[in-house]
CHARMM internal coordinates of N, CA and C (Angstrom, degrees):
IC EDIT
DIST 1 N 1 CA 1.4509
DIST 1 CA 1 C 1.5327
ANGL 1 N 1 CA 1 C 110.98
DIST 1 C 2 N 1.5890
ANGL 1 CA 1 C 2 N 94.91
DIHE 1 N 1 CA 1 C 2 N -29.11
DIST 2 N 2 CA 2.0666
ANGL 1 C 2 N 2 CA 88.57
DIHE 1 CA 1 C 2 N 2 CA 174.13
DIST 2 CA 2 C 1.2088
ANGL 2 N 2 CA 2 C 116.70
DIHE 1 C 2 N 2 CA 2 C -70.06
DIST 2 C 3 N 1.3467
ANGL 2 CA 2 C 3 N 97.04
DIHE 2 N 2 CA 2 C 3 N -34.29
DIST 3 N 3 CA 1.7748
ANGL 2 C 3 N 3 CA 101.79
DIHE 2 CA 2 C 3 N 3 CA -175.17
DIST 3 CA 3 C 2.1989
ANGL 3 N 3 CA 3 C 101.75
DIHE 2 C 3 N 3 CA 3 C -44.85
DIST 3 C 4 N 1.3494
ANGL 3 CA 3 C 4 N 79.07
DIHE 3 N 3 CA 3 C 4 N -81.03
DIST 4 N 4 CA 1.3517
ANGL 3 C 4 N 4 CA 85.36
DIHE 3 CA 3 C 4 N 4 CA -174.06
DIST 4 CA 4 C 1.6744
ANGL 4 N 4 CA 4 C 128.32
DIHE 3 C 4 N 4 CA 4 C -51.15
DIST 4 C 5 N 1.5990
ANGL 4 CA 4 C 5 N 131.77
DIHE 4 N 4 CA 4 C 5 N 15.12
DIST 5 N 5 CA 0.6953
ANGL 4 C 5 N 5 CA 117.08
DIHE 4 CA 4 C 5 N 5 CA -167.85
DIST 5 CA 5 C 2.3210
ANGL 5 N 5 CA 5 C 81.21
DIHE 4 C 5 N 5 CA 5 C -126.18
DIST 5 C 6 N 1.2329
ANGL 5 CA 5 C 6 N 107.13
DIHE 5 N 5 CA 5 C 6 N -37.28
DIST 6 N 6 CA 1.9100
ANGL 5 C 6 N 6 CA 104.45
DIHE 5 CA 5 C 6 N 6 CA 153.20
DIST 6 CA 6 C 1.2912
ANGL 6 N 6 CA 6 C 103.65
DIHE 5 C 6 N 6 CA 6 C -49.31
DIST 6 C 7 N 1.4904
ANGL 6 CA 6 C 7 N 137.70
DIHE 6 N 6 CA 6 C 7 N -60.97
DIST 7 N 7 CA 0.9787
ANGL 6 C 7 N 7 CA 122.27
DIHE 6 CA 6 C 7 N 7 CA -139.97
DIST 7 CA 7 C 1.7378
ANGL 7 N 7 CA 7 C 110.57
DIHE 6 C 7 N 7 CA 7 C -77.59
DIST 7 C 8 N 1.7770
ANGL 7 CA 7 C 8 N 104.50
DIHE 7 N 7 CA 7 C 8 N -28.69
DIST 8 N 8 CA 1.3498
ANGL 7 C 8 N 8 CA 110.62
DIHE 7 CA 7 C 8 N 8 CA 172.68
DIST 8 CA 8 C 1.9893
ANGL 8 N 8 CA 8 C 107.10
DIHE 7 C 8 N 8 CA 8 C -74.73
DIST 8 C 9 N 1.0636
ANGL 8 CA 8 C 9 N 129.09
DIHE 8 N 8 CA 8 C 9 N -38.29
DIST 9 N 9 CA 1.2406
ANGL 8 C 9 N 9 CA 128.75
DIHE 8 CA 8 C 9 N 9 CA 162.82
DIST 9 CA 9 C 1.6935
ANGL 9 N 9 CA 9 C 108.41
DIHE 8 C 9 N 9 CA 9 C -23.65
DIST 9 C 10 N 1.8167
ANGL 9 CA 9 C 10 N 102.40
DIHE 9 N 9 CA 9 C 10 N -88.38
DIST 10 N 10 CA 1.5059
ANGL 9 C 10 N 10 CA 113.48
DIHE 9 CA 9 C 10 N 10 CA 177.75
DIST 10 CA 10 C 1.6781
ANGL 10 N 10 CA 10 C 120.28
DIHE 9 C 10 N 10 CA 10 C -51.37
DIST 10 C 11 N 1.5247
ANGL 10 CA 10 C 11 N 122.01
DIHE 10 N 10 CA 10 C 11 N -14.07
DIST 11 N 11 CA 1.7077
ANGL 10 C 11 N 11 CA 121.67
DIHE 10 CA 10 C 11 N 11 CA 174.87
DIST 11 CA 11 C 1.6528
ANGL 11 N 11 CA 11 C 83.15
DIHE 10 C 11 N 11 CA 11 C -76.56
DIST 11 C 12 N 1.6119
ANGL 11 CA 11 C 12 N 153.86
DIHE 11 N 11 CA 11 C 12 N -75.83
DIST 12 N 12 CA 0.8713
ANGL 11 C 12 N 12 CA 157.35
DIHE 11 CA 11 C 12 N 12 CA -90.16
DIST 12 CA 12 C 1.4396
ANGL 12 N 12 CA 12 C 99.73
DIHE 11 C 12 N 12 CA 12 C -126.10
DIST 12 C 13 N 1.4145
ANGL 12 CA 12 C 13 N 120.23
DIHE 12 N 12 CA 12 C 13 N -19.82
DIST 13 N 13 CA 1.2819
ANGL 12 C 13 N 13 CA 116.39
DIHE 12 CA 12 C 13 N 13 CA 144.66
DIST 13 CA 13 C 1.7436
ANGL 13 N 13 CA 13 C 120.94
DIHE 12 C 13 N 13 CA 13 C -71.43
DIST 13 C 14 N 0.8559
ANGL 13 CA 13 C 14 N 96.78
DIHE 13 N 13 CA 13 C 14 N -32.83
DIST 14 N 14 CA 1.4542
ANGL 13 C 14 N 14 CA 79.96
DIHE 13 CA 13 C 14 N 14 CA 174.60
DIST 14 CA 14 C 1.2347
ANGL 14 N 14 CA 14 C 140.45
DIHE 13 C 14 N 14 CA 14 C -127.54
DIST 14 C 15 N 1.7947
ANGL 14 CA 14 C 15 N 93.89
DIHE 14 N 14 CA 14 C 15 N 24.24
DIST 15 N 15 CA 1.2159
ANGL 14 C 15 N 15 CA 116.38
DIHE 14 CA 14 C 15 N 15 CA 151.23
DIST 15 CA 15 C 1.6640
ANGL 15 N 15 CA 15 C 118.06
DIHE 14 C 15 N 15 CA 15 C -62.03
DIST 15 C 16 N 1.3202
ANGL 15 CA 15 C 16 N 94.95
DIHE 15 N 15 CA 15 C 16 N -56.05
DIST 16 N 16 CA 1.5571
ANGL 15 C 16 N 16 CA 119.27
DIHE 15 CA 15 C 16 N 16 CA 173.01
DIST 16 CA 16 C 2.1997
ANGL 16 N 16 CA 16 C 98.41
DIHE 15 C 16 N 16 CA 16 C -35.59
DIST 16 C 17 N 1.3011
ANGL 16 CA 16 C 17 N 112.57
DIHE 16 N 16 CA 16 C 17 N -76.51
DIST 17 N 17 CA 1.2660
ANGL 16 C 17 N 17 CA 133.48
DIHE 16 CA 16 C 17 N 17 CA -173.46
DIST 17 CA 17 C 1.5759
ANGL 17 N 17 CA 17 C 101.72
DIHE 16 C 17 N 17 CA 17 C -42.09
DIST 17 C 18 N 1.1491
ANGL 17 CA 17 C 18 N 137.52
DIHE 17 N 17 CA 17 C 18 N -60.59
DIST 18 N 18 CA 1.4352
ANGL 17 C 18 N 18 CA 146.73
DIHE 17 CA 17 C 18 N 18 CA -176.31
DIST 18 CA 18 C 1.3903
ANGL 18 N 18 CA 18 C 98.44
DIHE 17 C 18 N 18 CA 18 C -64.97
DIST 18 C 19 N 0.9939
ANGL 18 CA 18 C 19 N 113.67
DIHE 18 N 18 CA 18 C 19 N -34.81
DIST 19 N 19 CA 2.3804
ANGL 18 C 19 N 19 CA 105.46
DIHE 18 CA 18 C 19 N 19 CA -173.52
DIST 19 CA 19 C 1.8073
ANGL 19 N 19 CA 19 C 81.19
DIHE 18 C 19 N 19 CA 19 C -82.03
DIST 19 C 20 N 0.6912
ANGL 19 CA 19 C 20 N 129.61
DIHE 19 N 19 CA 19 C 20 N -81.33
DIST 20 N 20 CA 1.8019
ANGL 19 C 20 N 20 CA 142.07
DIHE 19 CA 19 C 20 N 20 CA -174.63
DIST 20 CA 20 C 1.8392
ANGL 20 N 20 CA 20 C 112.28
DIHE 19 C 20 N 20 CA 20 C -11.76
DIST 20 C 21 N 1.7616
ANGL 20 CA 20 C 21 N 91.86
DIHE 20 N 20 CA 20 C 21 N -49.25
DIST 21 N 21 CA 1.5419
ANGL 20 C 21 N 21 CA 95.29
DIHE 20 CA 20 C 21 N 21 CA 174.48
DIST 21 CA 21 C 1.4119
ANGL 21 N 21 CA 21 C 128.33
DIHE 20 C 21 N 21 CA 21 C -102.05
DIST 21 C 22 N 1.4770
ANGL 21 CA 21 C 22 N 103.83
DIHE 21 N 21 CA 21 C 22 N 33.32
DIST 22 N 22 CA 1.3541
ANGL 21 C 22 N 22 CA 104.21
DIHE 21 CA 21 C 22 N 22 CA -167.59
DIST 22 CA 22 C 1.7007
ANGL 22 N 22 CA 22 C 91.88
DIHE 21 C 22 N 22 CA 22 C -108.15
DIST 22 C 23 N 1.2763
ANGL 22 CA 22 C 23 N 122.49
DIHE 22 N 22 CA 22 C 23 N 148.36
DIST 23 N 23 CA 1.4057
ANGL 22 C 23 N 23 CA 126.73
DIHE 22 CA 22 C 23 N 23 CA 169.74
DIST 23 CA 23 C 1.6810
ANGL 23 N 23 CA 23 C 116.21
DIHE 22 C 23 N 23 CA 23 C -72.72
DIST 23 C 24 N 1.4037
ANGL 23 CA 23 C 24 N 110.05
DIHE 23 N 23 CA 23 C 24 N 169.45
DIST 24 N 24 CA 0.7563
ANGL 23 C 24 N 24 CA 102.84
DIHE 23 CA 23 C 24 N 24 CA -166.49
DIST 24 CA 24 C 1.6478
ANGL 24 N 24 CA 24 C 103.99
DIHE 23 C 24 N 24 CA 24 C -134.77
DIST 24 C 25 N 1.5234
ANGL 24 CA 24 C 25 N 120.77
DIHE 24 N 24 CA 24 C 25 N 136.73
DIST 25 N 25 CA 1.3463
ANGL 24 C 25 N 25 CA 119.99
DIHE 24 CA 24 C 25 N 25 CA -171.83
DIST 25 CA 25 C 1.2519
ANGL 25 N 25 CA 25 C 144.57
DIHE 24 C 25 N 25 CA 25 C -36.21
DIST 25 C 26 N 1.6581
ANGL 25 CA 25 C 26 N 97.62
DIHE 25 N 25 CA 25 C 26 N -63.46
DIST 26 N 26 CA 1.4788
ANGL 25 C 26 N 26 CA 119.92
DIHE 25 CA 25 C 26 N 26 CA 176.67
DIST 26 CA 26 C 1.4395
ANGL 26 N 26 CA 26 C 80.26
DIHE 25 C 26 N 26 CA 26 C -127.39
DIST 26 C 27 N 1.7883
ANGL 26 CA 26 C 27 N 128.86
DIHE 26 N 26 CA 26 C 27 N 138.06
DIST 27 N 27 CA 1.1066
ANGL 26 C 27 N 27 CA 143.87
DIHE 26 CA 26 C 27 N 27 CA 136.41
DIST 27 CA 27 C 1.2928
ANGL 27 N 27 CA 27 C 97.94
DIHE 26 C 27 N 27 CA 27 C -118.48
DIST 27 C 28 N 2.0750
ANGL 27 CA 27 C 28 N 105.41
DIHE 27 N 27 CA 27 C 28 N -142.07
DIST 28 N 28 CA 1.3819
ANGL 27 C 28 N 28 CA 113.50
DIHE 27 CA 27 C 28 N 28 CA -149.17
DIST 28 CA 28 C 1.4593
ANGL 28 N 28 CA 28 C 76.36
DIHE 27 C 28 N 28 CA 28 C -75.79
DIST 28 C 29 N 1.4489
ANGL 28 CA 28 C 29 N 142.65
DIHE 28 N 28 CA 28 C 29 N -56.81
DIST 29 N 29 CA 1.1903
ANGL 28 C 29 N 29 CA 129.54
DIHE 28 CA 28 C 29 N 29 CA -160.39
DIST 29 CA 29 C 1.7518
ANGL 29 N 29 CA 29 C 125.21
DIHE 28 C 29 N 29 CA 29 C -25.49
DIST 29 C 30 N 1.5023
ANGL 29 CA 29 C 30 N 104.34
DIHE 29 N 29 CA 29 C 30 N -30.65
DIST 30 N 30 CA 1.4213
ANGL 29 C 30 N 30 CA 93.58
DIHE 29 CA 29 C 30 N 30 CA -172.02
DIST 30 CA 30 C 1.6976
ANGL 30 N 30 CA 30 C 106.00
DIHE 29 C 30 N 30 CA 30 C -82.62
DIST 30 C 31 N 1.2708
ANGL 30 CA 30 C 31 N 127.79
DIHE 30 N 30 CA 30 C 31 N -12.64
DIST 31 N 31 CA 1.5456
ANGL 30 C 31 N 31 CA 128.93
DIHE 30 CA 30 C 31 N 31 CA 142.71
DIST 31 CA 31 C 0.9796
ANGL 31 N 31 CA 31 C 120.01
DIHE 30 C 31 N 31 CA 31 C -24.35
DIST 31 C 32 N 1.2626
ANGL 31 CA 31 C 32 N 116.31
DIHE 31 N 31 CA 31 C 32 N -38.50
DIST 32 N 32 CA 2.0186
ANGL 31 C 32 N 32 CA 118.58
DIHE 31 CA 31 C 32 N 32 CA -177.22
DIST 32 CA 32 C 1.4878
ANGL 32 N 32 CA 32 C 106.61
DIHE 31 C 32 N 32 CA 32 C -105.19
DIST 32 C 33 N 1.1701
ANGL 32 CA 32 C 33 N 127.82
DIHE 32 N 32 CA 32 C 33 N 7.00
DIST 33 N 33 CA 1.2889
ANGL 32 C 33 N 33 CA 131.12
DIHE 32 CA 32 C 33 N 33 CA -175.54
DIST 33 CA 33 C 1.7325
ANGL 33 N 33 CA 33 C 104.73
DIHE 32 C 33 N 33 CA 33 C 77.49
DIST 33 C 34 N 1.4898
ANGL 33 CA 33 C 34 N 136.41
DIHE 33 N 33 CA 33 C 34 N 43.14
DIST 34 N 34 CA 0.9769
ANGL 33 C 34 N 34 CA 122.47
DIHE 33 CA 33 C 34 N 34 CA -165.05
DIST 34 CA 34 C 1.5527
ANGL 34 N 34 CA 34 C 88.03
DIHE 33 C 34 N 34 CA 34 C -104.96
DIST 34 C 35 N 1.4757
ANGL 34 CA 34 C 35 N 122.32
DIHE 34 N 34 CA 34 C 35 N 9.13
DIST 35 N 35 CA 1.6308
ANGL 34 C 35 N 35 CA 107.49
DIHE 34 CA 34 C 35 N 35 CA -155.72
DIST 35 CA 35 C 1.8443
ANGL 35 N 35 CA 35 C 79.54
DIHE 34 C 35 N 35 CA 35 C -119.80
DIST 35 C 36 N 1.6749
ANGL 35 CA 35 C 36 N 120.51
DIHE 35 N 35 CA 35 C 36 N 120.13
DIST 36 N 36 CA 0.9177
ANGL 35 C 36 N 36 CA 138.44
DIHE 35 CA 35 C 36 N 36 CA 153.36
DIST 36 CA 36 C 1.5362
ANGL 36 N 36 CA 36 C 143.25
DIHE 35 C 36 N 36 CA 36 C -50.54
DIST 36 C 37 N 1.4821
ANGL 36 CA 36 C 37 N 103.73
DIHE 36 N 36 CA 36 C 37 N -13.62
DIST 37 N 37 CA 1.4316
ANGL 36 C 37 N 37 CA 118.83
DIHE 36 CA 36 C 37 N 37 CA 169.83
DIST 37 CA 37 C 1.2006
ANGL 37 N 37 CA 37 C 133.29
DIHE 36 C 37 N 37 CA 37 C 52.76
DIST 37 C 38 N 1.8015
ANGL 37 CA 37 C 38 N 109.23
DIHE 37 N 37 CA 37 C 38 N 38.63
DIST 38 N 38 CA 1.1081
ANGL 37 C 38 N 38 CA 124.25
DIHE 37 CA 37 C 38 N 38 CA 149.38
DIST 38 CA 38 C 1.4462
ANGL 38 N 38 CA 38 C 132.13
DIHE 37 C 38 N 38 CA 38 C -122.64
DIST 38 C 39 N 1.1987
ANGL 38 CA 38 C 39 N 97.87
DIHE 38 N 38 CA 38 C 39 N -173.29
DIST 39 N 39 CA 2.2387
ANGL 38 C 39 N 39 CA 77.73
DIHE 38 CA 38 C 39 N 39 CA 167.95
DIST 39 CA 39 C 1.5997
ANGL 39 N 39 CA 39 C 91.30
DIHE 38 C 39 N 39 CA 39 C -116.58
DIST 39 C 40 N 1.5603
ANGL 39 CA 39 C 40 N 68.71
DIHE 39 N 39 CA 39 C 40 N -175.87
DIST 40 N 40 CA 1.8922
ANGL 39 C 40 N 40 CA 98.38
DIHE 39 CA 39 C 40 N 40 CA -158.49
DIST 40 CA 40 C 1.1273
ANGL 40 N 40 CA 40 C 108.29
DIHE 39 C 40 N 40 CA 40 C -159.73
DIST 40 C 41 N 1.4539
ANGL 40 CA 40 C 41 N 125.92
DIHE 40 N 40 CA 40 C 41 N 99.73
DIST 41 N 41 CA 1.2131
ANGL 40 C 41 N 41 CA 116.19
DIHE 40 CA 40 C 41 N 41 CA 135.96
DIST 41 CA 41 C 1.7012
ANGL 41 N 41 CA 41 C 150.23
DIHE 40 C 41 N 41 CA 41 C 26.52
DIST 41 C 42 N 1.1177
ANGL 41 CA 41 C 42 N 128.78
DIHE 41 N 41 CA 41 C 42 N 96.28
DIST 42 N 42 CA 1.6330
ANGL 41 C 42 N 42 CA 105.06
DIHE 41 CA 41 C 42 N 42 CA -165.92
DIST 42 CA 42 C 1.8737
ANGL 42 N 42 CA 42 C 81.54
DIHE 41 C 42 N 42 CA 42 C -81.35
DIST 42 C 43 N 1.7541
ANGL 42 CA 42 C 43 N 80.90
DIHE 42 N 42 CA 42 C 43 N 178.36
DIST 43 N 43 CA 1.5581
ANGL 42 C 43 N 43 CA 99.72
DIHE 42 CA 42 C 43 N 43 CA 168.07
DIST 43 CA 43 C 1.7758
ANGL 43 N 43 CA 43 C 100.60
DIHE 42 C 43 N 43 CA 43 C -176.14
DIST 43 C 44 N 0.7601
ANGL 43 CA 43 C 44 N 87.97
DIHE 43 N 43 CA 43 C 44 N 158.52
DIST 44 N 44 CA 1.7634
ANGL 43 C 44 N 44 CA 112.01
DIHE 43 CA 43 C 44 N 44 CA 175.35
DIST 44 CA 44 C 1.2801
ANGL 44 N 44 CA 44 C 89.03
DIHE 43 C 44 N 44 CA 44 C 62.38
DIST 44 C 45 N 1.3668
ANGL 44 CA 44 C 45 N 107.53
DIHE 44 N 44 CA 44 C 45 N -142.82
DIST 45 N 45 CA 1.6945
ANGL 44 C 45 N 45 CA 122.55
DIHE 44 CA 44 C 45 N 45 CA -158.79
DIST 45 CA 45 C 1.6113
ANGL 45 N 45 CA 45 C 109.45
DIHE 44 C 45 N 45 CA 45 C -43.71
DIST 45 C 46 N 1.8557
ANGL 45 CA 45 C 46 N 111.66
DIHE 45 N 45 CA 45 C 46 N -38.39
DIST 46 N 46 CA 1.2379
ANGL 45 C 46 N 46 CA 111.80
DIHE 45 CA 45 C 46 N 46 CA -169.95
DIST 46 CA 46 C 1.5394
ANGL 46 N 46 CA 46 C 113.45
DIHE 45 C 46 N 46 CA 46 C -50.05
DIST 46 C 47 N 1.7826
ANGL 46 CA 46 C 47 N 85.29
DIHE 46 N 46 CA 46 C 47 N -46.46
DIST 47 N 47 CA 2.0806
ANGL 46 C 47 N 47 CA 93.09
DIHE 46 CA 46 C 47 N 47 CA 173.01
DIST 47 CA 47 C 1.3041
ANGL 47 N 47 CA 47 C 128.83
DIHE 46 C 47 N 47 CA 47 C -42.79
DIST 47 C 48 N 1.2455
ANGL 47 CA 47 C 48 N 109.89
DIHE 47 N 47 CA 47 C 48 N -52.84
DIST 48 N 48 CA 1.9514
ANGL 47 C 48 N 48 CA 143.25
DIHE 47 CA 47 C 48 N 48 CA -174.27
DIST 48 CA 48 C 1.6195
ANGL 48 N 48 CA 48 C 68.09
DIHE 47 C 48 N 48 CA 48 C -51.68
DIST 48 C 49 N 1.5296
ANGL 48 CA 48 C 49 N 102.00
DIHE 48 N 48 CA 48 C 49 N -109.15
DIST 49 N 49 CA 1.8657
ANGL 48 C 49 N 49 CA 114.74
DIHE 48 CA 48 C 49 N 49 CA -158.45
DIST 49 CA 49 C 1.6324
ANGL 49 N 49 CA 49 C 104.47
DIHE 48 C 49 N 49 CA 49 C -21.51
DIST 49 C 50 N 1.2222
ANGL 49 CA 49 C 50 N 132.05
DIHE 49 N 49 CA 49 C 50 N -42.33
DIST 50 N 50 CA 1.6132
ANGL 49 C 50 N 50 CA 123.87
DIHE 49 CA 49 C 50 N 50 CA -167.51
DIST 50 CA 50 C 2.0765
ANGL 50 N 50 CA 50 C 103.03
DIHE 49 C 50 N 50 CA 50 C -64.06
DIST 50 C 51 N 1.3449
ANGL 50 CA 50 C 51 N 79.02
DIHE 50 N 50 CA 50 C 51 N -59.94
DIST 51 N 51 CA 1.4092
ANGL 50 C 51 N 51 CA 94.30
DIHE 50 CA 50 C 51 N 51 CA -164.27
DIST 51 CA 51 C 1.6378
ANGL 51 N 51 CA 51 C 103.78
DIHE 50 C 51 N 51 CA 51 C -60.24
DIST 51 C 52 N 1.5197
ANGL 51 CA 51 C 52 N 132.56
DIHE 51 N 51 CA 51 C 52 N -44.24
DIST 52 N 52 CA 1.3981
ANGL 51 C 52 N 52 CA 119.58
DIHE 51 CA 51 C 52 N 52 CA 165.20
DIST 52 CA 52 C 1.5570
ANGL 52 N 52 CA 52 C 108.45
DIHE 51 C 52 N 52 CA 52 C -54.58
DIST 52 C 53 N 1.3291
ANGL 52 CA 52 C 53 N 128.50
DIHE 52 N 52 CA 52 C 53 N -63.90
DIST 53 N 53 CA 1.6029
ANGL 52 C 53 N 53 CA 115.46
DIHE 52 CA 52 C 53 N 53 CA -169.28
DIST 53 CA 53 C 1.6777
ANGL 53 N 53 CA 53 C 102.52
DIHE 52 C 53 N 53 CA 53 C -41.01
DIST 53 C 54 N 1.0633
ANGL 53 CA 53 C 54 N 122.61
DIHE 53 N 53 CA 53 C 54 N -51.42
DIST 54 N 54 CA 1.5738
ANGL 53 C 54 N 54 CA 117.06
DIHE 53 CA 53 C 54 N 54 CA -171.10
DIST 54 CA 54 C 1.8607
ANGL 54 N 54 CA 54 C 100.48
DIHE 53 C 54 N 54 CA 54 C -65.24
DIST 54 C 55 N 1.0369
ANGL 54 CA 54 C 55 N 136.83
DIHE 54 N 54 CA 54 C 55 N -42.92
DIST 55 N 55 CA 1.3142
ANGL 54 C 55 N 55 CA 138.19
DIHE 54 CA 54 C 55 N 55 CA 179.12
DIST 55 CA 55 C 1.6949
ANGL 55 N 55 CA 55 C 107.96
DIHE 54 C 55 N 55 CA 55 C -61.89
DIST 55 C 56 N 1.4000
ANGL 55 CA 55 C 56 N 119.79
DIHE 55 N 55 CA 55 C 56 N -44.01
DIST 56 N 56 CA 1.3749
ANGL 55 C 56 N 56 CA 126.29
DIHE 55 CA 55 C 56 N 56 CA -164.15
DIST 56 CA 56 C 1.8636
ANGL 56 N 56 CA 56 C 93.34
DIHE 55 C 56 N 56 CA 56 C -84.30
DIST 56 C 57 N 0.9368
ANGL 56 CA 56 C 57 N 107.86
DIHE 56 N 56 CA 56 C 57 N -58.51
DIST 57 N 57 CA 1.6152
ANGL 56 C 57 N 57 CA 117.72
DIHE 56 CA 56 C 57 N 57 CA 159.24
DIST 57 CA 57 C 1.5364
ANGL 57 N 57 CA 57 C 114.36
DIHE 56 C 57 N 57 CA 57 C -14.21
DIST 57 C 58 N 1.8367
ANGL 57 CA 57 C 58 N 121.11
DIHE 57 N 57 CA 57 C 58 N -67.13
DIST 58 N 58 CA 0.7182
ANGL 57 C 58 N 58 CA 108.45
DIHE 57 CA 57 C 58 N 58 CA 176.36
DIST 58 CA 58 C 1.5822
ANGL 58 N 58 CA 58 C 133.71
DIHE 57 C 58 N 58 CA 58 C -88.96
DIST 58 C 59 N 1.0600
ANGL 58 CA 58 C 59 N 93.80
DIHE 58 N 58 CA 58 C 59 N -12.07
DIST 59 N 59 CA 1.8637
ANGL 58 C 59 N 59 CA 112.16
DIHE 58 CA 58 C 59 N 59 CA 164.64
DIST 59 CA 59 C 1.5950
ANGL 59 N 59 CA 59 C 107.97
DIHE 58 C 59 N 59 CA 59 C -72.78
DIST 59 C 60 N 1.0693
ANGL 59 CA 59 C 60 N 138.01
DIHE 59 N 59 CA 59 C 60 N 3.32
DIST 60 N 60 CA 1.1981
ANGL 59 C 60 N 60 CA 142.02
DIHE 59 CA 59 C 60 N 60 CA 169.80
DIST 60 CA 60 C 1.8586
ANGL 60 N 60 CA 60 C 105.62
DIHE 59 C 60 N 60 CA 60 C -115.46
DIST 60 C 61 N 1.1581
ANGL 60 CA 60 C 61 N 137.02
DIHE 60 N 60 CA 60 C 61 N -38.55
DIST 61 N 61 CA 1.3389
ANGL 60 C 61 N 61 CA 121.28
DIHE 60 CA 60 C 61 N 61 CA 141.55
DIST 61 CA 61 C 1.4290
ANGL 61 N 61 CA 61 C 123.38
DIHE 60 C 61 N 61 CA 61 C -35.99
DIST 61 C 62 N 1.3822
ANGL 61 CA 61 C 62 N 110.58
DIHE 61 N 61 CA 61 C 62 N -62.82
DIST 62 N 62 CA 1.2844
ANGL 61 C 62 N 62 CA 101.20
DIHE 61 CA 61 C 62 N 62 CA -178.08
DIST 62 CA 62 C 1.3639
ANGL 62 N 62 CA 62 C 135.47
DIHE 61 C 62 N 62 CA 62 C -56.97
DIST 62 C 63 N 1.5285
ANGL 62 CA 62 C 63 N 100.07
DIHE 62 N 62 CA 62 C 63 N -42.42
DIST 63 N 63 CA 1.6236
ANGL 62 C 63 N 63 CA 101.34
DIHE 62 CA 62 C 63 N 63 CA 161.92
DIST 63 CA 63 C 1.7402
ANGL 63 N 63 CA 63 C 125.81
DIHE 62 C 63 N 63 CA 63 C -74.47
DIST 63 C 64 N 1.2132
ANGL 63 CA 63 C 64 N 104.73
DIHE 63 N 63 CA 63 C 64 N 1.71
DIST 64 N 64 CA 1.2070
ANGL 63 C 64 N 64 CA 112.27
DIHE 63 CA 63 C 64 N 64 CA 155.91
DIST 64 CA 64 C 1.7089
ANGL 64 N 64 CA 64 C 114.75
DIHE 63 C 64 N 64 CA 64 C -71.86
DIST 64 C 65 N 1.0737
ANGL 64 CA 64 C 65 N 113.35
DIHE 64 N 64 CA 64 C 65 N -68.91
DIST 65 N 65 CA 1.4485
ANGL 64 C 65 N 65 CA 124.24
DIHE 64 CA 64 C 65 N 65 CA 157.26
DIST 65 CA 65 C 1.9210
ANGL 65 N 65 CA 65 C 117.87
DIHE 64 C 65 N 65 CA 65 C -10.17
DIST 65 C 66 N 1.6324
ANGL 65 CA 65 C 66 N 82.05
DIHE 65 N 65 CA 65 C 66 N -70.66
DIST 66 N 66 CA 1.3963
ANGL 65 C 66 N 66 CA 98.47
DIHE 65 CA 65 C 66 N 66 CA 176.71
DIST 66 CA 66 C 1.4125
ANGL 66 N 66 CA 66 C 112.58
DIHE 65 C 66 N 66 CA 66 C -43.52
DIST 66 C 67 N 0.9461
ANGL 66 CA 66 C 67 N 126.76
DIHE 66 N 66 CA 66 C 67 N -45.45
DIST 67 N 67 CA 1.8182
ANGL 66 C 67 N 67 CA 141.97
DIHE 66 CA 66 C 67 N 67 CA -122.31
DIST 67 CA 67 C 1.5109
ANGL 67 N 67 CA 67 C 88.14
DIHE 66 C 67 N 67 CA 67 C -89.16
DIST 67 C 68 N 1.7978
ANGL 67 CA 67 C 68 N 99.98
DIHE 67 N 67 CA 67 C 68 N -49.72
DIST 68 N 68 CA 1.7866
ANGL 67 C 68 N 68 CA 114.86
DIHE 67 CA 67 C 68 N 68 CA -155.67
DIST 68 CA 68 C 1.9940
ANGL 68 N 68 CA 68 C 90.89
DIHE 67 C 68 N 68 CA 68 C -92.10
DIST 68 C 69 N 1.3522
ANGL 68 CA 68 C 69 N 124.01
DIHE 68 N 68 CA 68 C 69 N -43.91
DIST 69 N 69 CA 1.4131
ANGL 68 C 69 N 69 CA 102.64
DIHE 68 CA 68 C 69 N 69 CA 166.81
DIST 69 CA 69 C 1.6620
ANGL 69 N 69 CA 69 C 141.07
DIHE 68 C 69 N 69 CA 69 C -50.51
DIST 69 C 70 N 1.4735
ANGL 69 CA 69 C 70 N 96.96
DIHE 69 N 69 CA 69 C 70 N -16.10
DIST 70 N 70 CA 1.4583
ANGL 69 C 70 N 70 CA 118.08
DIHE 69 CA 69 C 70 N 70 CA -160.68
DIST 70 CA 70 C 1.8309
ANGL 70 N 70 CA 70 C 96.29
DIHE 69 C 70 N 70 CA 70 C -96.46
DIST 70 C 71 N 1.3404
ANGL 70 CA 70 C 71 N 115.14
DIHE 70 N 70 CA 70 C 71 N -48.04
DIST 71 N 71 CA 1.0904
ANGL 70 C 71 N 71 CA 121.29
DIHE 70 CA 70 C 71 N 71 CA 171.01
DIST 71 CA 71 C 1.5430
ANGL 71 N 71 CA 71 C 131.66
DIHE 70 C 71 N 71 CA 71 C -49.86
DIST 71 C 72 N 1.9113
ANGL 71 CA 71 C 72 N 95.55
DIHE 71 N 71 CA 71 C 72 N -39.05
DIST 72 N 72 CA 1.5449
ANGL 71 C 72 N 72 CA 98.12
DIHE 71 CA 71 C 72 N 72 CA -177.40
DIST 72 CA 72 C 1.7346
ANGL 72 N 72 CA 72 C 115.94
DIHE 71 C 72 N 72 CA 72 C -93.10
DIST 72 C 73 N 1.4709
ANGL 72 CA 72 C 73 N 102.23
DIHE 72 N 72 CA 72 C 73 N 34.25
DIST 73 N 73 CA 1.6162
ANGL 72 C 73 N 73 CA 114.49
DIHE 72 CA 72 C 73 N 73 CA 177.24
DIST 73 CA 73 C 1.2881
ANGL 73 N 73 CA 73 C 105.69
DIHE 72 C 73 N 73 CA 73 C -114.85
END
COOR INIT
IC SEED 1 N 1 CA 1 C
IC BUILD
């Protein structure tokens, strides 16, 4: 039960960390006209960071899951 309650700790840190460093589309920049007004593709790191938050995301459901099945035994 400790395991899983570190292990949801350390997913949720860096769940937190991966949403934090991900950019963001339109902010204040598009105020100044810095936002070009199309889409685009991620790639490189942007990809990595998207695709872990959705992976860490769901590994943190699950051990949520875990946490409350394990408890009600």
């Amino acid at each position: 039960m400790k395991f899983i309650t570190f292990a949801q700790i350390v997913v949720s840190i860096l769940l937190i960390i991966s949403v934090l460093l991900q950019n963001r589309g339109s902010g204040l920049s598009a105020a100044f006209g810095g936002d070009f007004g199309g889409y685009y593709t991620k790639r490189g790191v942007e990809k990595f960071l998207f695709f872990a938050s959705v992976v860490l995301g769901v590994c943190f459901i699950g051990l949520a899951i875990a946490s409350v099945v394990l408890q009600n035994r």
